[in-house]
C-alpha positions as CSV (number, residue, x, y, z in Angstrom):
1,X,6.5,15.8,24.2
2,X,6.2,17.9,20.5
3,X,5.2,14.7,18.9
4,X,2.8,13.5,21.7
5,X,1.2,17.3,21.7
6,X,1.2,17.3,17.6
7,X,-0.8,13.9,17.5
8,X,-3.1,15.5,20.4
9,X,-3.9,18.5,18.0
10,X,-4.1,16.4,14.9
11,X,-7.7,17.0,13.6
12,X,-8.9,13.3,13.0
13,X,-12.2,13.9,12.4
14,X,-11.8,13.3,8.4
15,X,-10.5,10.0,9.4
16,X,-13.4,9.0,10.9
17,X,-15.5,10.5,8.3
18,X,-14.0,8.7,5.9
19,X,-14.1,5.0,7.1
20,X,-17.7,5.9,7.4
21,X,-18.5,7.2,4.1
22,X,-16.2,4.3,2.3
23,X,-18.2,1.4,4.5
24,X,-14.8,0.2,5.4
25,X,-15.7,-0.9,8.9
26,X,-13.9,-0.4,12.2
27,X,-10.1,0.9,12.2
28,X,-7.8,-1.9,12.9
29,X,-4.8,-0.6,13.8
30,X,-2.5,1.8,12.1
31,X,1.5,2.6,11.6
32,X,3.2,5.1,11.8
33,X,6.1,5.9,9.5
34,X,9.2,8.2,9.7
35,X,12.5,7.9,7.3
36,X,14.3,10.0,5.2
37,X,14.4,10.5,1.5
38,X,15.5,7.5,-0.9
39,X,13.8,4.4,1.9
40,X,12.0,2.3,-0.4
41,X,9.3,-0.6,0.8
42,X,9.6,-3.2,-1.8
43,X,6.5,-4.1,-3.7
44,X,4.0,-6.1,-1.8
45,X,0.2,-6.2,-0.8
46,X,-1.8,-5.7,2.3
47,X,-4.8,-8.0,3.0
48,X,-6.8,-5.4,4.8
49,X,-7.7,-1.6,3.2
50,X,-5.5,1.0,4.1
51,X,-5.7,4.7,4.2
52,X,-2.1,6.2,4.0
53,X,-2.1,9.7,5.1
54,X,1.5,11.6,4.4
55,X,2.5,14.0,7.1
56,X,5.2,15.7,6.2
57,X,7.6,15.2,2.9
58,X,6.7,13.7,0.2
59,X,6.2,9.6,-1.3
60,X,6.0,8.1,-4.4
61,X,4.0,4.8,-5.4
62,X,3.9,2.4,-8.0
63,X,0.5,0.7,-7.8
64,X,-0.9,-2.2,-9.5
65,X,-4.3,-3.6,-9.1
66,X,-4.9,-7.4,-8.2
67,X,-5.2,-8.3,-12.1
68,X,-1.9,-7.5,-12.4
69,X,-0.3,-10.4,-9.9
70,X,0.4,-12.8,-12.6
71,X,3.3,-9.9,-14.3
72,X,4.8,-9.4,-10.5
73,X,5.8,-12.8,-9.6
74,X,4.9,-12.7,-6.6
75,X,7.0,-15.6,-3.4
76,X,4.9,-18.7,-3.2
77,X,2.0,-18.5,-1.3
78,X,3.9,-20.9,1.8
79,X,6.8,-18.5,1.5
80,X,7.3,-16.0,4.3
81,X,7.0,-13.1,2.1
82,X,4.3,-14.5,0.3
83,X,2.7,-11.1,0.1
84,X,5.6,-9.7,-1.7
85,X,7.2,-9.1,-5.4
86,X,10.1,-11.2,-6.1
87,X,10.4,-8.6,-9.2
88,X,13.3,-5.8,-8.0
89,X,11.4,-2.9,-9.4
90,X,13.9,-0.4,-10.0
91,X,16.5,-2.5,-11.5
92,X,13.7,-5.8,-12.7
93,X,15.4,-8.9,-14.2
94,X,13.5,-9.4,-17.3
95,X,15.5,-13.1,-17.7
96,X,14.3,-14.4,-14.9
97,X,11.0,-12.5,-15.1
98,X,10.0,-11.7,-18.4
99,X,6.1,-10.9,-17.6
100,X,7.3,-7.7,-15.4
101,X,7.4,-5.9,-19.0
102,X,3.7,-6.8,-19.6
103,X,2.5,-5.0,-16.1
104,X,0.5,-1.6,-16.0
105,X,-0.2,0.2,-13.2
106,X,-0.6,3.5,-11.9
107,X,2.0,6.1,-9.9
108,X,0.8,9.1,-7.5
109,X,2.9,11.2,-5.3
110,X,1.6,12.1,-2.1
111,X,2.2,15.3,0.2
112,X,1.2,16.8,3.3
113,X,-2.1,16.5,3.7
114,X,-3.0,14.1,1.4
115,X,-4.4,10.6,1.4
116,X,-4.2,7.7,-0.7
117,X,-6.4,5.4,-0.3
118,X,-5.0,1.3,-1.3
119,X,-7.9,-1.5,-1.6
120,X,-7.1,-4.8,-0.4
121,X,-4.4,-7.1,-2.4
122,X,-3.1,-4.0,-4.7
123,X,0.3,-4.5,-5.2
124,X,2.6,-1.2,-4.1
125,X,5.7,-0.1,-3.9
126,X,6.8,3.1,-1.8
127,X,10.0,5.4,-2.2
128,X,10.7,8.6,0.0
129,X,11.5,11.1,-1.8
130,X,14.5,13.8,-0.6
131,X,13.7,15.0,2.8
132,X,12.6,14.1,6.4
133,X,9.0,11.9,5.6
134,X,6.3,11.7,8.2
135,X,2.7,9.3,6.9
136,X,0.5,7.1,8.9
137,X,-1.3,4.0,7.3
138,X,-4.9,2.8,8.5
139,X,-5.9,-0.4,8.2
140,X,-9.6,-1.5,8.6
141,X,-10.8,-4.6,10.1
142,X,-13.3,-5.2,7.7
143,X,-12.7,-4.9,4.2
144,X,-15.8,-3.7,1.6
145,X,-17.7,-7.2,0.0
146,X,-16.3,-6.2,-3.4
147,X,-13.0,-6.0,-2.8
148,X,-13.4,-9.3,-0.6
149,X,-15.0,-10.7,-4.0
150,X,-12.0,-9.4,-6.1
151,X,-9.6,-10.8,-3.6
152,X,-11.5,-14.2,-4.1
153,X,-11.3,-14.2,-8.2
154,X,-7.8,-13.8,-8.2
155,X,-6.8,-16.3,-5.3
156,X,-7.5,-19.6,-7.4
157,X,-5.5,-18.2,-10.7
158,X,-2.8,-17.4,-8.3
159,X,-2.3,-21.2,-7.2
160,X,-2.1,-22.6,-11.1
């Protein structure tokens, strides 16, 4: 009943705001998370944009942009986790995967309050950090025409 009466009084109002502003359509759906310091989502992408709002706690990403996809070895593309690194990030085997040491991307820690916004096909991975962790993630149904176009560039280079 707390939880029910806390989403009730949530003010969404940025949310709406925000897909609005952005062009990023109609919401889709959206997820909500809760876990405990340490949980870690593996590195992977999401084919739709994605607003991740962090309730409570605190998370920690390791972001890569689309350019990147050819140091994350990602499975193949008929491979049910197609969408995902093969690359253990935290403990990477530069044998098998020697590229991984080439990749650059970005980190940001998010808290209550705070938003992070993830285009389409950015690889990410997500760690909890110590605590009780609360975040929702928004996905739109319609992803912006240049990030459909970046999604597009990369595809083909993907498949050689």
């Amino acid at each position: 009943a707390a939880l029910r009466a806390d989403a009730q009084a949530f003010a969404w109002h940025w949310l709406e705001a925000m897909l609005r502003d952005a062009d990023l359509g109609e919401l889709g759906h959206c997820q909500l998370w809760i876990g405990r310091g340490g949980a870690v989502t593996p590195a992977h992408y999401d084919a739709m944009e994605n607003l991740f709002a962090q309730i409570l706690g605190h998370k920690r990403f390791l972001l890569f942009p689309p350019e990147q996809v050819f140091h994350l070895y990602p499975y193949p593309v008929w491979h049910t986790l197609d969408s995902y690194s093969m690359v253990d990030f935290d403990q990477p085997d530069l044998q098998h995967f020697p590229g991984f040491r080439e990749a650059r991307g970005l980190e940001a820690v998010v808290g209550p309050g705070e938003v992070l916004y993830l285009p389409t096909h950015w690889f990410h991975q997500v760690q909890a950090l110590p605590g009780d962790n609360v975040s929702l993630s928004f996905w739109s149904e319609r992803p912006p025409a240049g990030s459909l176009r970046a999604s597009f560039q990369v595809a083909p280079k993907r498949l050689r």
